[in-house]
N, C-alpha and C positions, 0 to 999 in steps of 0.2 A: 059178380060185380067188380069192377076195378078196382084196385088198393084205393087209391086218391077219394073215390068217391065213398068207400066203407070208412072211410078216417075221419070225414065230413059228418055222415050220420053218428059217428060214436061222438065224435069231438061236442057234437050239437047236443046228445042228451048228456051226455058229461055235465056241460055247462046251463044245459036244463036243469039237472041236478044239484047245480049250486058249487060242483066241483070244478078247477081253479081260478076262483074269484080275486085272489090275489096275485094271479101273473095277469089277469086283463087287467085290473086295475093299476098296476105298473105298466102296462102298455095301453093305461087312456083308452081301455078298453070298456063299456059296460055288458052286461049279460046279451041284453037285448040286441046292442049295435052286435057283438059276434054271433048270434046267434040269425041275423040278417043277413049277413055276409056270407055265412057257410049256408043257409038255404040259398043265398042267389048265386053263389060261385053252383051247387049241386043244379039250378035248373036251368040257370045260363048254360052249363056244358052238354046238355041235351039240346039245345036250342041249335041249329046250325048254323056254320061258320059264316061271319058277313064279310060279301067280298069290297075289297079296296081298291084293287084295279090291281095292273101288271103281275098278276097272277099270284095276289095276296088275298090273307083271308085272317079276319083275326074270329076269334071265339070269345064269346062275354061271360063262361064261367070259367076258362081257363087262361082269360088274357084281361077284359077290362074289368070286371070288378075286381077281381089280384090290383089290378093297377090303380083303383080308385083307392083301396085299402091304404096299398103302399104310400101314395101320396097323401094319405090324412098321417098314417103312422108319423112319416117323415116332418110333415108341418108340424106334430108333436111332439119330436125329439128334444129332450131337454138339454142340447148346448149343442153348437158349433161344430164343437169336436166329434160328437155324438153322427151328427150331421155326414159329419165328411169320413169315417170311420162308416159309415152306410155305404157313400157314394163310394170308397176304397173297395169296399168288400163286396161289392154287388159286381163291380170288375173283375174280381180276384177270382170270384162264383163263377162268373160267364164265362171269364177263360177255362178255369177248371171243367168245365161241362166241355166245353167247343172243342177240349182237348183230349178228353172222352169219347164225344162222338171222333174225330179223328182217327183214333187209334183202336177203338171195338171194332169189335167182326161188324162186316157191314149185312152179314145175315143174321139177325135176329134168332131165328130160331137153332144158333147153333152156340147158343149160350145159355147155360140157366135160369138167369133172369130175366125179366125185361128191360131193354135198355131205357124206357124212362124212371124207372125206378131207381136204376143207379145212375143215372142223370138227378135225381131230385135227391138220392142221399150224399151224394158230390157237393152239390149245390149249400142243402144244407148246413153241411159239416163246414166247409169253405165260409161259410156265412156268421155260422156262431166264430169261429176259431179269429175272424177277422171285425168281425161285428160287434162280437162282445156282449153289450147289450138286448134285452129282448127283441125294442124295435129295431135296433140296426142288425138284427142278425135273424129276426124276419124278412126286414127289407132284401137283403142283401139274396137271402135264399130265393126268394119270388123272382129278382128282376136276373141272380145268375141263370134261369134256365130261359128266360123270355129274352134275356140278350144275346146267349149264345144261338137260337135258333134265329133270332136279327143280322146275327153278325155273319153267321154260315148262310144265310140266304145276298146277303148284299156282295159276299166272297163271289158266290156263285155268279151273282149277276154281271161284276166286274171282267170273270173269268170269261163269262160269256155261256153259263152252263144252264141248260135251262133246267129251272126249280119251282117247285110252288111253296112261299111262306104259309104256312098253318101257325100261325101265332096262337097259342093257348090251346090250338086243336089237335085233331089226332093222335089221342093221348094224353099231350104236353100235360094236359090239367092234371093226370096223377104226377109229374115231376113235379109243377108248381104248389102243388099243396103237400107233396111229401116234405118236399123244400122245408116249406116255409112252417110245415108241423114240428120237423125235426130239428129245424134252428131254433127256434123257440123253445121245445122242450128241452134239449142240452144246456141253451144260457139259464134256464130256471135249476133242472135238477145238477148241475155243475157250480153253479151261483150259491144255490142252497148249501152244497158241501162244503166251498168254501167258505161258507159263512160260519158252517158249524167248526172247522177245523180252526179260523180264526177266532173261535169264541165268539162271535157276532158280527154283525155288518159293521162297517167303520163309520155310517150313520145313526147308529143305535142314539145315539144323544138328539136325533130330529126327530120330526115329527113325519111324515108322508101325508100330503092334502093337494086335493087337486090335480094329482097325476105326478107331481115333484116334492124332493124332501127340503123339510123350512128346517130353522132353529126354532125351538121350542116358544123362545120370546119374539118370534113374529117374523124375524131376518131369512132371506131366503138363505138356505145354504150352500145351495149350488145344486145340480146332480152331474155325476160325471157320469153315470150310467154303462161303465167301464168295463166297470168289475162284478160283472153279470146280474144287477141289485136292480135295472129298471129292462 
């Protein structure tokens, strides 16, 4: 079975289990919504690719439900900065990948790995490192490999070369969820340390309700979400 889709079934009883309740709940997450999500990303990507015309095709467990995620994520982003610190690193992602595919062997089997897999840990890692935050450095890992396979198909088209977009397909879905697995867990277990190393969070005096951190007597406090704590 494909990395992406073994990661899905563990991730799913993990959180069946009740294990990380508190990084969904920092990403506006409940058990039940990810636990929807990772079955329809896993049955969406058995389902075959729907075609869009001029010789595009997207997939709905490796292209639109990723995309319906990312755009609630994002509508929940707790500030501005947060926001635009997604839309930066979701660039930074896609170029990182597009610049990947450029420069690997263009045969597959004359490397050890597979190239979506370090397409999705590029992705990833580009993601927390620019992201920061849980959700921005979810967001950023999901759309760096769905842009870069946008952006190399619209090259192509420009150039004149004939292509076919597979959006979330042929694969992609183990790059988009290794993505988007391994940004998230680097801003949690990174976030953590430095929480410990700073003796605490720097919100330790709020409270956490609702998805953002208040002051204890009722004042929102802000979230910067920055410093790897949402």
């Amino acid at each position: 079975m494909p990395l992406g889709l073994t990661l899905l079934i563990v991730a799913t009883i993990l959180v069946l289990f009740g294990i990380g309740q508190r990084m969904l709940d920092r990403m506006r997450l409940s058990d039940k919504t990810a636990v929807l999500f990772m079955v329809a990303i896993f049955v969406g990507s058995l389902i075959p690719d729907i075609p869009l015309g001029r010789n595009a095709y997207i997939n709905i467990g490796g292209a639109i439900v990723p995309l319906i995620l990312v755009i609630y994520l994002f509508a929940k982003a707790g500030t501005a900065m947060e926001k635009l610190r997604a839309v930066v690193a979701s660039i930074l992602s896609a170029l990182g990948v597009y610049l990947a595919g450029r420069y690997m062997p263009s045969e597959p089997e004359t490397i050890i790995i597979d190239p979506n897999y370090v397409y999705g840990i590029i992705a990833g890692i580009i993601g927390y490192l620019f992201g920061r935050s849980r959700r921005a450095s979810f967001i950023a890992g999901v759309l760096g490999v769905l842009l870069a396979d946008l952006g190399q198909w619209i090259e192509n088209l420009l150039r004149g070369v004939p292509s076919r977009l597979r959006l979330g397909g042929a694969g992609a879905v183990d790059a988009v969820v290794i993505a988007g697995f391994l940004a998230v867990l680097l801003a949690e277990v990174i976030g953590e340390l430095r929480e410990r190393l700073q003796g605490g969070t720097a919100k330790k005096a709020m409270i956490y309700e609702d998805g953002s951190f208040k002051r204890k007597d009722g004042d929102d406090g802000g979230h910067t979400g920055g410093e790897g704590n949402e």
